[in-house]
DRENDO-1510 file (C-alpha; in Angstrom, 1 decimal, always signed):
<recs>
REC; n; res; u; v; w
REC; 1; UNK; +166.0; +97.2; +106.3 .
REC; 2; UNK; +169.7; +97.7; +106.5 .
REC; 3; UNK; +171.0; +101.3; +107.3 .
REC; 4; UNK; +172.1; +103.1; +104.3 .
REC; 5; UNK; +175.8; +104.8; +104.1 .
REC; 6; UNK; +176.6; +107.9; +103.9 .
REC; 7; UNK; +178.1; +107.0; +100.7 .
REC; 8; UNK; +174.1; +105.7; +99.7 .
REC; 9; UNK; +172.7; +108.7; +101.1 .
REC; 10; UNK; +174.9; +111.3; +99.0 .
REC; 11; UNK; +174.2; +109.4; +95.8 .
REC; 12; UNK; +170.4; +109.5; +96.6 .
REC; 13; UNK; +170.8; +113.0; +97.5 .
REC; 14; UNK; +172.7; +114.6; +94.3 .
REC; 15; UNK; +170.2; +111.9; +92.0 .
REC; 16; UNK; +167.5; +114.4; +93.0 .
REC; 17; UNK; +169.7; +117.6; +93.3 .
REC; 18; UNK; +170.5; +116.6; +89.3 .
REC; 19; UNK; +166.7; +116.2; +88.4 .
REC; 20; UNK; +165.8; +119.6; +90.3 .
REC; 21; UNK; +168.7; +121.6; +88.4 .
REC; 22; UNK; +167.2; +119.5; +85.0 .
REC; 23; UNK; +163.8; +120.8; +85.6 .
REC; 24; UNK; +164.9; +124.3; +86.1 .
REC; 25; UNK; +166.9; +123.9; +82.8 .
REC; 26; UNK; +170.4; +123.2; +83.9 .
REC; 27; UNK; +172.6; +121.2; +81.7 .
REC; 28; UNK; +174.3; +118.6; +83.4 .
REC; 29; UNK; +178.3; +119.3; +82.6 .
REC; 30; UNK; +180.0; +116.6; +85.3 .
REC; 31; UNK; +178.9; +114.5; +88.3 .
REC; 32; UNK; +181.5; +113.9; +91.4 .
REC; 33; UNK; +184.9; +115.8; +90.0 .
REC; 34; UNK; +187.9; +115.0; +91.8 .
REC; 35; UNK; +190.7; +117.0; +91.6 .
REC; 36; UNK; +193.1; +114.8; +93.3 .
REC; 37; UNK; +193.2; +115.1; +97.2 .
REC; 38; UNK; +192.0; +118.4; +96.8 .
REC; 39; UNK; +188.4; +117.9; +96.8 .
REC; 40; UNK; +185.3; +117.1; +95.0 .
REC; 41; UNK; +182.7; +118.6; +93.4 .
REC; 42; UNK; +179.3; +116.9; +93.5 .
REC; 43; UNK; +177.5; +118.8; +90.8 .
REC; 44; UNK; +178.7; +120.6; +87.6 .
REC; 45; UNK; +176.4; +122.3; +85.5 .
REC; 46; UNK; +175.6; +125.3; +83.3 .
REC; 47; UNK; +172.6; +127.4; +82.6 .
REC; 48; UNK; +172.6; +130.8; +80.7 .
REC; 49; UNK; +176.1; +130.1; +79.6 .
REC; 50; UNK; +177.3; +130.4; +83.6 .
REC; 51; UNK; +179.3; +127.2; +84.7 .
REC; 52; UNK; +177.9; +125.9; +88.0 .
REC; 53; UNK; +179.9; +124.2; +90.7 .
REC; 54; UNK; +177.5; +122.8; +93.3 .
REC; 55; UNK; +177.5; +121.5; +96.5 .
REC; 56; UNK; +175.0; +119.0; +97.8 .
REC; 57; UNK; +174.3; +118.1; +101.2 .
REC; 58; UNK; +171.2; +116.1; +103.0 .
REC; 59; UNK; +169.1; +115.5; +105.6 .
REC; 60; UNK; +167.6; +112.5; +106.5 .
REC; 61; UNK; +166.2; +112.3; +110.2 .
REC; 62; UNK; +164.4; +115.6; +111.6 .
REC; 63; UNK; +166.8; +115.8; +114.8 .
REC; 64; UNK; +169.7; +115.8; +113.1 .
REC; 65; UNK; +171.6; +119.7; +112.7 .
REC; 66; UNK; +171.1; +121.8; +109.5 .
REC; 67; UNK; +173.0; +120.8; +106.5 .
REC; 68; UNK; +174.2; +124.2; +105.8 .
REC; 69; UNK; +176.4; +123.9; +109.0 .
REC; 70; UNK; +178.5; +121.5; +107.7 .
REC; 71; UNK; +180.1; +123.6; +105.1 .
REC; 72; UNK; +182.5; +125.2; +106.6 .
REC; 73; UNK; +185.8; +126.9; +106.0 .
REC; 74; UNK; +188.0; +123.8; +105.2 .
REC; 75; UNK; +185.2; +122.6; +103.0 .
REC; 76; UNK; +184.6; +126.3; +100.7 .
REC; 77; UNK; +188.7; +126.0; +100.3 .
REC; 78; UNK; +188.4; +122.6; +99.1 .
REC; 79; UNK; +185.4; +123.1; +96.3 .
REC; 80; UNK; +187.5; +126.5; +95.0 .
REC; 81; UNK; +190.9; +124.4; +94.8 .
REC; 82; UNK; +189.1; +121.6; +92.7 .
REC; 83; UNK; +186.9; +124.0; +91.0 .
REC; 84; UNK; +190.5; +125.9; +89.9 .
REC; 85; UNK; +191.7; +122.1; +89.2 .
REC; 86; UNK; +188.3; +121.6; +86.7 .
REC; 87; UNK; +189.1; +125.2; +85.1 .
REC; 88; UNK; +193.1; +124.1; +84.5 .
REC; 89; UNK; +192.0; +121.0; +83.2 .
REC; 90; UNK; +189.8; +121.8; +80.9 .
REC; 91; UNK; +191.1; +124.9; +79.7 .
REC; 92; UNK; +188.7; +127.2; +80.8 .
REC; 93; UNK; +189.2; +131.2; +81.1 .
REC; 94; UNK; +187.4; +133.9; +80.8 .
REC; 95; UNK; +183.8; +131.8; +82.0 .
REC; 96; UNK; +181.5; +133.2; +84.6 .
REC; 97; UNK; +181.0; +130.6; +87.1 .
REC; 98; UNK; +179.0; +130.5; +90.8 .
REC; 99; UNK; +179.0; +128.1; +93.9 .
REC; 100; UNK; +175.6; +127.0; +94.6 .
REC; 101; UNK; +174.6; +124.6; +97.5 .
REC; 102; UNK; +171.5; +122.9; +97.5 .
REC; 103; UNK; +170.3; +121.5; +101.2 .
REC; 104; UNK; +167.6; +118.4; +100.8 .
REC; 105; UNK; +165.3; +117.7; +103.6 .
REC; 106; UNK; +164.5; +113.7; +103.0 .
REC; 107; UNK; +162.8; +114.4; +106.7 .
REC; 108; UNK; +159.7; +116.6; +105.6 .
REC; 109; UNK; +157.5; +114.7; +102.9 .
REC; 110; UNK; +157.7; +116.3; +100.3 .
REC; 111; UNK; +161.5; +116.4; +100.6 .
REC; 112; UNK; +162.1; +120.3; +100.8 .
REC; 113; UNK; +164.4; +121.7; +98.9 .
REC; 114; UNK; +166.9; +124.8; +99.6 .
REC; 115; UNK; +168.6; +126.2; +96.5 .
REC; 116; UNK; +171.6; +128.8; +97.3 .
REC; 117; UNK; +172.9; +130.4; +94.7 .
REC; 118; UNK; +176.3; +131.9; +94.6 .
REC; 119; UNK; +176.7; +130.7; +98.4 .
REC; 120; UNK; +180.4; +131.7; +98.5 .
</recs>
């Protein structure tokens, strides 16, 4: 079997981050927003009337380093510029609002699942 792409392996990843936040009752706003160069946003949703702007990272081999790592300055400045980008867009004030992040673990079976909330 041909080795997936990291591109692959994000899509698998937020496809089960979205079906966790649906089971817990999340309402699934936006998927992948792009606020030019600026950054991205993998997940945006709401619950109790809080918008949710959520970060999703993977793990697929046990010996690789701990998701949670990889988010890093440069990356928290990027998901608050395109997170103020979705706001101006839309025309949103006056909304509570949270980071999440969500760390898969494809390597443990079941997948184990790590569910931040307001992480920064």
């Amino acid at each position: 079997m041909a080795e997936q792409s990291n591109r692959d392996k994000g899509t698998i990843g937020e496809d089960f981050a979205v079906d966790y936040l649906e089971k817990l009752g999340y309402f699934i706003v936006k998927r992948n927003f792009t606020f030019g160069k600026l950054g991205e946003i993998d997940i945006i949703a709401e619950i109790n009337k809080v918008l949710v702007f959520v970060e999703v990272r993977s793990k697929f081999y046990y010996d690789t380093p701990d998701p949670i790592n990889s988010i890093g300055f440069g990356k928290r400045t990027k998901l608050r510029k395109a997170a103020e980008g979705y706001l101006f867009i839309n025309k949103i004030q006056d909304k509570e609002m949270r980071f999440d992040v969500i760390i898969l673990d494809f390597s443990q079976k079941p997948t184990q699942v790590t569910h931040i909330e307001n992480a920064m």
